[in-house]
C-alpha positions as CSV (number, residue, x, y, z in Angstrom):
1,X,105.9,113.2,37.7
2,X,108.5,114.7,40.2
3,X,111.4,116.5,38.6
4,X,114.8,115.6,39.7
5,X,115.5,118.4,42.0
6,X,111.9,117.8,43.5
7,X,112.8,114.4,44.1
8,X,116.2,114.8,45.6
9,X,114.5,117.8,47.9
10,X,111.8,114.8,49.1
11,X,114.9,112.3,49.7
12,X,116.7,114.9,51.5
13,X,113.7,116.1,54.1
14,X,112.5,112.6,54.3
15,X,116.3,111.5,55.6
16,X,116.2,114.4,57.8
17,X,113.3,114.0,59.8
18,X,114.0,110.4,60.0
19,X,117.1,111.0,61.5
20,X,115.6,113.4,63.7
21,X,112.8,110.8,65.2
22,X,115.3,108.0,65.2
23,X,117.3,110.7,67.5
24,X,114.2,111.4,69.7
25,X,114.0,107.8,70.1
26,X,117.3,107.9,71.8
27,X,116.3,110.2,74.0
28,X,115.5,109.7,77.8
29,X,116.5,107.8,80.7
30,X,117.0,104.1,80.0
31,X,113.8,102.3,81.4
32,X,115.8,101.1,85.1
33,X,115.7,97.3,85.5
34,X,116.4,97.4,89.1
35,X,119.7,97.9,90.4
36,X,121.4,94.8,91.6
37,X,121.4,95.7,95.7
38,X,122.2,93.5,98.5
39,X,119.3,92.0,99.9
40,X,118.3,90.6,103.0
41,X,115.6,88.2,104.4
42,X,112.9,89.6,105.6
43,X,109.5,87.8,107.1
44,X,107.3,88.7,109.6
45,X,103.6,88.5,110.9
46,X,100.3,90.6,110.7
47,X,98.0,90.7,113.5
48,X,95.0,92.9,114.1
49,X,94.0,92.8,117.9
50,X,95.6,89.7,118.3
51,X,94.4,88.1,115.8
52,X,96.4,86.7,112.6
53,X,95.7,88.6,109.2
54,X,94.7,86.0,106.7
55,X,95.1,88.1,103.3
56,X,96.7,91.8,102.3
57,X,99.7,92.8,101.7
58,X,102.5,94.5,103.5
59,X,104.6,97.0,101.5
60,X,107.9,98.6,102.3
61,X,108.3,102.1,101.1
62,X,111.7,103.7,101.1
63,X,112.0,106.5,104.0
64,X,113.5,109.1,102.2
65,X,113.3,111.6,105.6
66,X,115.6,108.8,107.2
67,X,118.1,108.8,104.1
68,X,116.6,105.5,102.1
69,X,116.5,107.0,98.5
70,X,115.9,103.9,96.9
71,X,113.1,103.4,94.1
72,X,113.0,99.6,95.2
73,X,109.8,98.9,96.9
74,X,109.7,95.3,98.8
75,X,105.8,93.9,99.0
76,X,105.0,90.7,100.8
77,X,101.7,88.7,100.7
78,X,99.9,88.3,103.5
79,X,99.2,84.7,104.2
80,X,96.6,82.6,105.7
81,X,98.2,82.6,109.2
82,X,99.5,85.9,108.9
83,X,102.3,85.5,108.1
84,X,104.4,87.7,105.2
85,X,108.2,87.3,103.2
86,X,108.9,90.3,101.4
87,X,110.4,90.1,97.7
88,X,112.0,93.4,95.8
89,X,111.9,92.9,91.8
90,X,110.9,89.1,92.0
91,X,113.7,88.5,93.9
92,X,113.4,87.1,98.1
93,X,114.2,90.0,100.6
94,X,114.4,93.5,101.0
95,X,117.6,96.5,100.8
96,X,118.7,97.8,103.9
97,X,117.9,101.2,105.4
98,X,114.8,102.8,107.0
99,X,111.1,102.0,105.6
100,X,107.7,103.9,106.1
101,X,105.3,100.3,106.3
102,X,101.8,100.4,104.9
103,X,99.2,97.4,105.0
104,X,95.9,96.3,103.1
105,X,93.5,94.2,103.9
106,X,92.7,93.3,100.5
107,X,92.3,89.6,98.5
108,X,94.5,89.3,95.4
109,X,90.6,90.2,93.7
110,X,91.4,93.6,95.0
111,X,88.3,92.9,97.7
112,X,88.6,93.6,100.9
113,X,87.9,90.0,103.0
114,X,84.8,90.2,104.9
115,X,86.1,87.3,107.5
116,X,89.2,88.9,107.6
117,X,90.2,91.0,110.4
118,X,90.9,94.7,109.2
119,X,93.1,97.1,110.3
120,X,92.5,100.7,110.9
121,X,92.4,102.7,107.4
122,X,95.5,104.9,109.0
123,X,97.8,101.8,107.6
124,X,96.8,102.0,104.0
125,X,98.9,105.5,103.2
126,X,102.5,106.2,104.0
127,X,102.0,109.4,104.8
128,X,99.5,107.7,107.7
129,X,100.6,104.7,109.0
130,X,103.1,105.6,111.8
131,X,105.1,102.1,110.8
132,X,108.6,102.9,110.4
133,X,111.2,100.2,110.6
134,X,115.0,99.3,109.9
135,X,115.7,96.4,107.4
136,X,119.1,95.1,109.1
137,X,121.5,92.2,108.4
138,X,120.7,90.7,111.4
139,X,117.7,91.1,112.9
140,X,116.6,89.8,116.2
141,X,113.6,87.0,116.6
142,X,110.4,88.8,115.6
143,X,111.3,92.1,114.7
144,X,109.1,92.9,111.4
145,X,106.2,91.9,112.8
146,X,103.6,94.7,113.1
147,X,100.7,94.5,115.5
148,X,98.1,96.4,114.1
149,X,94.2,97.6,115.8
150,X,91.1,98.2,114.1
């Protein structure tokens, strides 16, 4: 049986590195939600060669060499005409500022499409794919859509 003082020495370590994880816990940058930015519209079409993408996806990484230093990162789906809308944090559209594009030919399976026409592998990494474009407020008739080649 624990004497008294033992006791009160258990009480008093167990409270203290309680307190101590329950501080840790508190710790840290809060997980980010997303900030609540302005968005615009954006839609466009794939083509490789001329020919519409039918699945993939186009992303939109921030170009932080051209000032964009968001962490948002707008992705479209590729559809079967080729067409793409992009969407930021489940929400339709895309910040403004500058964006490095990249695009895979890949099937929500995570397979590429063998009827699909494929772009050259360049487009798959930012640091690659040569794609950089404005998101704008207004933008005129066609201006995110990327023709790609093999």
């Amino acid at each position: 049986m624990l004497k008294l003082h033992d006791r009160k020495l258990f009480w008093c370590r167990f409270l203290i590195l309680l307190g101590a994880l329950l501080g840790l816990a508190g710790c840290g940058a809060p997980i980010p939600k997303g900030p609540d930015v302005a968005l615009v519209p954006v839609s466009g079409t794939v083509t490789v060669d001329g020919t519409p993408m039918v699945v993939g996806t186009v992303q939109y990484n921030p170009a932080i060499t051209k000032g964009n230093k968001s962490i948002l990162v707008p992705v479209g789906m590729i559809g079967k005409d080729g067409t793409y809308k992009l969407q930021t944090s489940g929400k339709d559209g895309a910040p403004l500022g500058w964006y490095k594009i990249t695009v895979t030919a890949t099937a929500p399976t995570g397979m590429p499409s063998p009827d699909a026409p494929t772009p050259n592998e360049s487009y798959n990494n930012k640091m690659t794919t040569g794609l950089e474009i404005q998101v704008v407020e207004s933008p005129p008739s066609g201006a995110y859509d990327f023709k790609l080649n093999k």
